[in-house]
Every structure is written in C-alpha cells, then in structure tokens.
DRENTI-574865 format. One line per field, with one value per residue (C-alpha): residue in three letters; y, x, z. Coordinates in steps of 0.001 Angstrom, whole numbers, plus 500000, padded with zeros to 6 digits. Example, Ala and Ser with C-alpha at 12.3 -4.5 7.8 and 13.67 -1.06 7.14 Angstrom:
<sites>
r	c(ALA  SER)
Y	c(495500  498940)
X	c(512300  513670)
Z	c(507800  507140)
</sites>
This chain:
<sites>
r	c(UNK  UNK  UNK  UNK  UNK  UNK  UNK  UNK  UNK  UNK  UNK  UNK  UNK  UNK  UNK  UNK  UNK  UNK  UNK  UNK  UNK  UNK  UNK  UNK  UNK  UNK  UNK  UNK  UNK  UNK  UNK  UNK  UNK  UNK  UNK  UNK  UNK  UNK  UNK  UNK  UNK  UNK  UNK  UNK  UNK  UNK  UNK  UNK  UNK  UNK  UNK  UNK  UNK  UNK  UNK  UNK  UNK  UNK  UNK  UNK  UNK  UNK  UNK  UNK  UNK  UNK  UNK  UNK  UNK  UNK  UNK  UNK  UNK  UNK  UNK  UNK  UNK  UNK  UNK  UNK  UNK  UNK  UNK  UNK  UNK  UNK  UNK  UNK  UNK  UNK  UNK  UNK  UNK  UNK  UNK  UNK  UNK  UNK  UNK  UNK  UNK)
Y	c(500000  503238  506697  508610  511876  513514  514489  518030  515915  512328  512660  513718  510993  508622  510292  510189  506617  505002  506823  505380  501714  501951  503295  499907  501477  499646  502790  502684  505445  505729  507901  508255  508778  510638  513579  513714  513598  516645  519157  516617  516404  518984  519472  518228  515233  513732  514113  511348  509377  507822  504910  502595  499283  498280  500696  499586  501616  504948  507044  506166  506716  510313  511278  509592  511906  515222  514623  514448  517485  519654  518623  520121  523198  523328  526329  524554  525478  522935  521316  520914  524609  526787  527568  528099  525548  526666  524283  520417  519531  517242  517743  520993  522241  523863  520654  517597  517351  515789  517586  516741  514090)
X	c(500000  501352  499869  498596  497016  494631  491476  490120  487029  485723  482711  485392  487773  485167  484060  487931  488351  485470  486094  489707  488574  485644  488488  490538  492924  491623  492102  490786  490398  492462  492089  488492  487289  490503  488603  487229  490824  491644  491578  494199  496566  497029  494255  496250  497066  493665  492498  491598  493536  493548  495342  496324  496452  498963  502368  502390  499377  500706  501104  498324  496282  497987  496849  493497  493515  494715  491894  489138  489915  490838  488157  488446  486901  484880  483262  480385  477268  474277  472990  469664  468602  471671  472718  475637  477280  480107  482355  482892  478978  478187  474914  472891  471322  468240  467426  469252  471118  474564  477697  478753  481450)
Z	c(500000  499093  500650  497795  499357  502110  501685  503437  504608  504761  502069  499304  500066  500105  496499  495407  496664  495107  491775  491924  492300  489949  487186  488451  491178  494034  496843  500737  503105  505951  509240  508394  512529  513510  513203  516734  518475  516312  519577  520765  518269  515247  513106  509526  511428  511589  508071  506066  503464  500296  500326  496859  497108  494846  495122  490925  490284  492473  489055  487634  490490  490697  487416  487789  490918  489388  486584  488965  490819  487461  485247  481937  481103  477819  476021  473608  471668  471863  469251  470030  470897  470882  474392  474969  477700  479830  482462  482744  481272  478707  478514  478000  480880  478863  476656  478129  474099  474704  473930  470084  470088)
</sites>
C-alpha cells in the first residue's frame, strides 16, 4: 500500500476513493474517525487518506487523481437549441442534448 494523498474531509475521500477503484485502482480510506481527536493532536494530522492498494498503480492513480479534481473546462454550443454551455457539462442544461462528440 502506498499513501497517495489527504482528503480536506471524509465525504470527498470517500468520492475520490470510490472513483479510483471503479476506474481499476483499488484505493481505501484511511484515518476516516481521527477527526474527533483533532483538539488533541494537530488538526492536519487527523484528516483522512487515500490509500492505493497496489504501490504499481501509484502514478496512475495520481493522474486519475489530478483529473478528477481539474476537470476540463469546455466552452460549447448545443445542438439541440443553441445555448451556449460553459464548464465540465456534457449535457445541456436547457434541453438535456449531449455535447457533440
């Protein structure tokens, strides 16, 4: 097992975690109670983790990682009725028309 990052709370490292091992990085979380001894011991110290199973799939994971939290931004006009879609969407807000391949 190889520590691959911390997460600022436990729903996103859940979210990051299960993302990971549904794209074939199987990842756990770590430190996911340590929260309530954070009075007790600094703050940073009781986030949780992600943690990849296989040290092999580290990099891959790290990208897979960076990707999630950086999704691309994309400028695009809708097929369907015209609006113009702004952000990580693939799918027009006003219609529901997919984004053209």
């Amino acid at each position: 097992m190889k520590r691959l990052t911390s997460a600022p709370n436990l729903a996103l490292a859940t979210l990051w975690a299960d993302l990971l091992s549904h794209a074939g990085v199987p990842t756990t979380v770590q430190r996911q109670y340590a929260s309530s001894i954070a009075g007790e011991v600094p703050p940073d110290q009781t986030l949780p983790e992600l943690w990849v199973q296989d040290a092999a799939q580290y990099e891959h994971a790290k990208q897979l990682l960076h990707e999630l939290r950086h999704p691309p931004h994309r400028h695009w006009a809708c097929p369907g009725c015209g609006e113009v879609i702004d952000g990580p969407f693939e799918q027009c807000w006003n219609c529901g028309a997919l984004m053209p391949g």
